[in-house]
N, CA, C and O of each residue as an XYZ file, in Angstrom:
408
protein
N       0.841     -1.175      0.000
C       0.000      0.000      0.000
C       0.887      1.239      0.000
O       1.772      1.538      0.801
N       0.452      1.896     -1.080
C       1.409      3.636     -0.459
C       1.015      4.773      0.054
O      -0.036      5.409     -0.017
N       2.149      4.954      0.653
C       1.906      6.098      1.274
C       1.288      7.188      1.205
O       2.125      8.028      0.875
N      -0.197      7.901      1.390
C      -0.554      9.324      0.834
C       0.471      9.979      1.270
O       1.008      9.428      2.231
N       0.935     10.922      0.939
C       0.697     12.409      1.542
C       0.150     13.559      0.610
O      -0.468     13.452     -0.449
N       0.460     14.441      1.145
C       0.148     16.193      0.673
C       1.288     17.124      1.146
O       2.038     17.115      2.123
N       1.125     17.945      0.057
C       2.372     19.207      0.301
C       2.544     20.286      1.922
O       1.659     20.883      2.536
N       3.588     20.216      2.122
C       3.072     20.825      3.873
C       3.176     22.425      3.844
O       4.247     22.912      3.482
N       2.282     23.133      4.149
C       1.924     24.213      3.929
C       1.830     25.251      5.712
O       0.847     25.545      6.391
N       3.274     25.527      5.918
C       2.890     26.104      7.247
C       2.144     27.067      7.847
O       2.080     27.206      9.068
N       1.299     28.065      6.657
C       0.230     28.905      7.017
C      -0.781     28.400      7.395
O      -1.755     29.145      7.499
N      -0.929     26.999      7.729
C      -2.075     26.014      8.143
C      -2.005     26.108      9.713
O      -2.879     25.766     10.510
N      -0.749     26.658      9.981
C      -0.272     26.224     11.435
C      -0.254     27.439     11.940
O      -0.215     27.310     13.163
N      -0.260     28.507     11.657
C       0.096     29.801     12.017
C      -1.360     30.408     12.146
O      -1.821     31.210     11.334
N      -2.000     29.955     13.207
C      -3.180     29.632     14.044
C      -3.354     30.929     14.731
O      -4.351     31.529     14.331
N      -2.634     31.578     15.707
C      -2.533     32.643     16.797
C      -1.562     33.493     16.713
O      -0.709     33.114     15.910
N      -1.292     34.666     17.297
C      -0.771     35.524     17.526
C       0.484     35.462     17.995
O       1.260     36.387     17.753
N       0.907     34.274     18.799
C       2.475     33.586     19.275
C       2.857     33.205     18.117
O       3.460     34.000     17.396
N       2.586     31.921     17.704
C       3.157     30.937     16.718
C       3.432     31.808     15.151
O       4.016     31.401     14.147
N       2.713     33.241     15.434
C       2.953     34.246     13.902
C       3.855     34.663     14.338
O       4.770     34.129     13.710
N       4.456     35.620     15.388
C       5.599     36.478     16.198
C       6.440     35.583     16.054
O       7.361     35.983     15.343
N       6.605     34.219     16.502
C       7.419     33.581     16.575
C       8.191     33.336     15.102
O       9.380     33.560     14.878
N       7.306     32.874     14.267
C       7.790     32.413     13.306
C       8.245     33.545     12.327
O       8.965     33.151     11.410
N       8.022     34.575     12.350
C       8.457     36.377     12.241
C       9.591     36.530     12.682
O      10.463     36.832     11.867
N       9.833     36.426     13.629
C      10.902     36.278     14.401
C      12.258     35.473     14.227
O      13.340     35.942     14.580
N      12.099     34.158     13.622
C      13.052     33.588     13.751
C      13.351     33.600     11.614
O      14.362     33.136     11.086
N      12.608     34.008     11.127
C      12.975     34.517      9.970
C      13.367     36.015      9.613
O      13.493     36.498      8.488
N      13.533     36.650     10.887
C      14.480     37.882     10.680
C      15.515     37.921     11.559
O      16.143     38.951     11.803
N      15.815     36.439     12.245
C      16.891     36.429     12.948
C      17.832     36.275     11.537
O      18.568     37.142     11.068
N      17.556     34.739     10.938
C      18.394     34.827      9.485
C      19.173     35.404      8.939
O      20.281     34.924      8.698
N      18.771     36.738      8.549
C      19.452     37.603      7.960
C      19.157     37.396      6.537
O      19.611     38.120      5.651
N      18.366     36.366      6.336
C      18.072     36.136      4.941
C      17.081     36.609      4.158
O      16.002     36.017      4.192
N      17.235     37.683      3.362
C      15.965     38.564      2.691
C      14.834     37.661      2.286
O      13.654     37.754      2.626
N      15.583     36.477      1.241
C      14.475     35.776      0.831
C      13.670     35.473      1.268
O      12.527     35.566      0.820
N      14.169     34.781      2.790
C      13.462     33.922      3.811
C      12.467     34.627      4.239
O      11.305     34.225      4.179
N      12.840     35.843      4.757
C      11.879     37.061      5.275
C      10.570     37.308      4.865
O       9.515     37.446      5.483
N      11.021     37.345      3.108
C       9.563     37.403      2.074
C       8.983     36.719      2.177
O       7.766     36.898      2.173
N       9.627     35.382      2.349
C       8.678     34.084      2.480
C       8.035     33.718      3.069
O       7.133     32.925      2.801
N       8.386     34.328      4.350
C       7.707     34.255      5.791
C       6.652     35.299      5.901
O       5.591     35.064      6.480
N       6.895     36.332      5.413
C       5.552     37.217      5.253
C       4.731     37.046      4.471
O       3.696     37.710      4.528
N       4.938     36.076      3.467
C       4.198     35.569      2.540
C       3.265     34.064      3.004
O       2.369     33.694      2.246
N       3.476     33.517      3.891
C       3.545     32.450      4.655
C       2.386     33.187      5.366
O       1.286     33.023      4.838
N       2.435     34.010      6.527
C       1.860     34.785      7.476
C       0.348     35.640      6.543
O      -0.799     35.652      6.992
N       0.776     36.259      5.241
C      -0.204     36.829      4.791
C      -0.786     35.460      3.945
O      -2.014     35.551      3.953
N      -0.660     35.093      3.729
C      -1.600     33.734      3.348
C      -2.730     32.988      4.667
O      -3.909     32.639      4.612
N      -1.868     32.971      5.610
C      -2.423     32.851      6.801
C      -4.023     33.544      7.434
O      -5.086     33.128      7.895
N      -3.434     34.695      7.137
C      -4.152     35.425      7.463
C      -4.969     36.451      6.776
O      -5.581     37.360      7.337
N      -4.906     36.167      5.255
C      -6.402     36.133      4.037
C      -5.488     37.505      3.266
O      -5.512     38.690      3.599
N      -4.779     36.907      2.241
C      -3.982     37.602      1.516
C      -4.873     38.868      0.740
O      -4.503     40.027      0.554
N      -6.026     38.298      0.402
C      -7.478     39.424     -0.001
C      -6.909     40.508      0.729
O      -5.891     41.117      0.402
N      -7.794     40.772      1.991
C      -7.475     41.116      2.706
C      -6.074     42.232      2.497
O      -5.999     43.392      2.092
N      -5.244     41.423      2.897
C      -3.896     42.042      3.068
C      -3.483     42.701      1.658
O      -2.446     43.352      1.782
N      -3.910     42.710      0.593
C      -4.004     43.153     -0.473
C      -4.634     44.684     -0.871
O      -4.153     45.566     -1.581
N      -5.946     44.625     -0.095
C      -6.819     45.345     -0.106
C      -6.084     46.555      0.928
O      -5.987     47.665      0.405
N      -5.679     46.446      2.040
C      -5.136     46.973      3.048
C      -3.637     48.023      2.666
O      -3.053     49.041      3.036
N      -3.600     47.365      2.075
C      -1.825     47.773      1.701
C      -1.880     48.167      0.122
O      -0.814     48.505     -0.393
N      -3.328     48.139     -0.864
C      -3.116     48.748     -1.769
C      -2.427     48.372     -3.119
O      -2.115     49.019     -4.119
N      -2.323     47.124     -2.761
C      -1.314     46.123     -3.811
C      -1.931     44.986     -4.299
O      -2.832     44.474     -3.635
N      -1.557     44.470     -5.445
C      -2.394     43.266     -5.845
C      -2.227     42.135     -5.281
O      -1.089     41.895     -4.878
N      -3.286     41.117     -5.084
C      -2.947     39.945     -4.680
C      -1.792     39.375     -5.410
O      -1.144     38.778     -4.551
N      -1.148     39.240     -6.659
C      -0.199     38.697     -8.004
C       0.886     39.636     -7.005
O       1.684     39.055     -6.270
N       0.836     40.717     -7.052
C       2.222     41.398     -6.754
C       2.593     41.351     -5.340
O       3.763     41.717     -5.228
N       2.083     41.058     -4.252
C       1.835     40.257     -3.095
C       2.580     38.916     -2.938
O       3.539     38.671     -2.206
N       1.748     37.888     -4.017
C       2.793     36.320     -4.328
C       3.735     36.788     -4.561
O       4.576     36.385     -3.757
N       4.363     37.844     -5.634
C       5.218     37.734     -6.322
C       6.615     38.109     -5.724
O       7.746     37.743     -6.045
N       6.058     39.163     -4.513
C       7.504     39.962     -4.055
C       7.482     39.260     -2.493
O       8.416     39.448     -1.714
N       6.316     38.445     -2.146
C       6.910     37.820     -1.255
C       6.965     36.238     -1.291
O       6.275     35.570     -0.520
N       7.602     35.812     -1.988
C       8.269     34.436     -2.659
C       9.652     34.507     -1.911
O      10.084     35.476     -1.287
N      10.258     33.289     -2.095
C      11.256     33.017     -2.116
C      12.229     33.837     -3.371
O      13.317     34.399     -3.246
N      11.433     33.668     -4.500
C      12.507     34.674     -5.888
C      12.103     36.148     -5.614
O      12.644     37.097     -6.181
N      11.058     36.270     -4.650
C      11.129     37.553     -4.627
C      11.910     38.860     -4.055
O      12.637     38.554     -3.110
N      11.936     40.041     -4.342
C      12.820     40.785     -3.655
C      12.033     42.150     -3.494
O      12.148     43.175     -4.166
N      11.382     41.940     -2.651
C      10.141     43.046     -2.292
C      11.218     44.350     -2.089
O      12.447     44.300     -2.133
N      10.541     45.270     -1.906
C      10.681     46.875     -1.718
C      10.623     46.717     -0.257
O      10.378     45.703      0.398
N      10.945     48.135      0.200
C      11.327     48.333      1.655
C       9.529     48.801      2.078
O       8.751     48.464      2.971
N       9.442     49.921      0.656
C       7.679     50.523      1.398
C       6.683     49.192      1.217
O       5.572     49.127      1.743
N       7.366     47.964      0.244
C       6.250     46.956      0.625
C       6.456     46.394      1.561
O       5.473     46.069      2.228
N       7.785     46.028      2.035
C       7.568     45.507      3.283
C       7.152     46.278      4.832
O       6.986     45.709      5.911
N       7.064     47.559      4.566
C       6.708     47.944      5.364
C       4.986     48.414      5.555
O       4.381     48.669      6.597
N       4.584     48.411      4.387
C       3.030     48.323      4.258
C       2.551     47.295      4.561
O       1.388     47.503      4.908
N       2.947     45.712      4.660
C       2.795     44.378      4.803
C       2.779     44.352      5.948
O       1.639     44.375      6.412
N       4.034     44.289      7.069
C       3.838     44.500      8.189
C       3.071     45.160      8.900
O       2.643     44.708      9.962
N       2.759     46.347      8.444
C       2.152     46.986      9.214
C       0.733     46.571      8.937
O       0.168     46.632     10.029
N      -0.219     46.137      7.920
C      -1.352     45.522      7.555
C      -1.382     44.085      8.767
O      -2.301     43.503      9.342
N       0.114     43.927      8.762
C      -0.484     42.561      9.452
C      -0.387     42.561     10.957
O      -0.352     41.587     11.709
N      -0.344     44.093     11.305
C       0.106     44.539     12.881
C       0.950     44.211     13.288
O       0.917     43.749     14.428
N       2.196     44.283     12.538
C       3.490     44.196     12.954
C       4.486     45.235     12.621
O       4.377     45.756     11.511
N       5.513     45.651     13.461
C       6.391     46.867     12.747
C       7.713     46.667     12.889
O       7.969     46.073     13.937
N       8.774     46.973     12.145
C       9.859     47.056     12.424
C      10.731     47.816     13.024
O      10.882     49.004     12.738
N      11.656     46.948     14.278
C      12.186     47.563     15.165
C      13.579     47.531     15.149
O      14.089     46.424     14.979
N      14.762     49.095     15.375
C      15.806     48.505     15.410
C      16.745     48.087     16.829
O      17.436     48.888     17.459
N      16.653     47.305     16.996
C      17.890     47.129     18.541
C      19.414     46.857     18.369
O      19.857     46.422     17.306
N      20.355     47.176     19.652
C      21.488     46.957     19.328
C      21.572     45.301     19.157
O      20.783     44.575     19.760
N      22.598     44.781     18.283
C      22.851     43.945     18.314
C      24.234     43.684     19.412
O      24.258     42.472     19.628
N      25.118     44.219     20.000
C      26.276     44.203     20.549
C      25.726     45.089     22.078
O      25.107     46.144     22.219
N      26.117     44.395     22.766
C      26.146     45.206     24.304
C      26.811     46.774     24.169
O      26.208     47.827     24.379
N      28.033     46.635     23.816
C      28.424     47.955     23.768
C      28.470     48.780     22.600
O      29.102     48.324     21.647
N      27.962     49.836     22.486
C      27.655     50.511     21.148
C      29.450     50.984     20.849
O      30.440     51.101     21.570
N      29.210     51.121     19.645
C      30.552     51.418     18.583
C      30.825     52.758     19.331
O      29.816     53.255     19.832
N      32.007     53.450     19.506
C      32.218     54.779     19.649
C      32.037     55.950     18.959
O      32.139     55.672     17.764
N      31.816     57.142     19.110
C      31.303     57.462     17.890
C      32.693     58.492     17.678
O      33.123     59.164     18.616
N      33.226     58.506     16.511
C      34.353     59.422     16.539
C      34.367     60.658     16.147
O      35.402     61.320     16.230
């Protein structure tokens, strides 16, 4: 007998308000742009890309498109995205002691 499966789709899982932060979170620890898109793309699927489309003024197509993995969204889209999805970007130090300033 074989095995079913189906393709695994983690916006299935991204249920609540933790498990979205979280997973936000550990795709801007990365450092990886792509990943980032993907993850907001992940999150706005989640949470009714319509929607998030409508909100931010952008097409659903240009939405998939710049937040893909091949995609390489804009700074004002990613910051219209986030913020549609009640999230914002913050900067903190990364190093205990700040650089000197000369």
């Amino acid at each position: 007998m074989a095995i079913q499966t189906r393709p695994f789709d983690a916006a299935e899982y991204l249920t609540d308000e933790e498990s979205i932060a979280a997973f936000l979170d550990e795709s801007f620890a990365s450092g990886d742009a792509s990943e980032i898109g993907e993850a907001l793309g992940i999150v706005a699927r989640a949470r009714n890309l319509t929607d998030l489309a409508r909100q931010t003024g952008l097409t659903r197509q240009a939405l998939y498109k710049a937040l893909s993995r091949e995609g390489n969204p804009r700074l004002d889209t990613l910051l219209a995205v986030t913020k549609a999805l009640g999230y914002e970007f913050k900067v903190v130090p990364r190093h205990s002691d700040p650089i000197p300033a000369e």
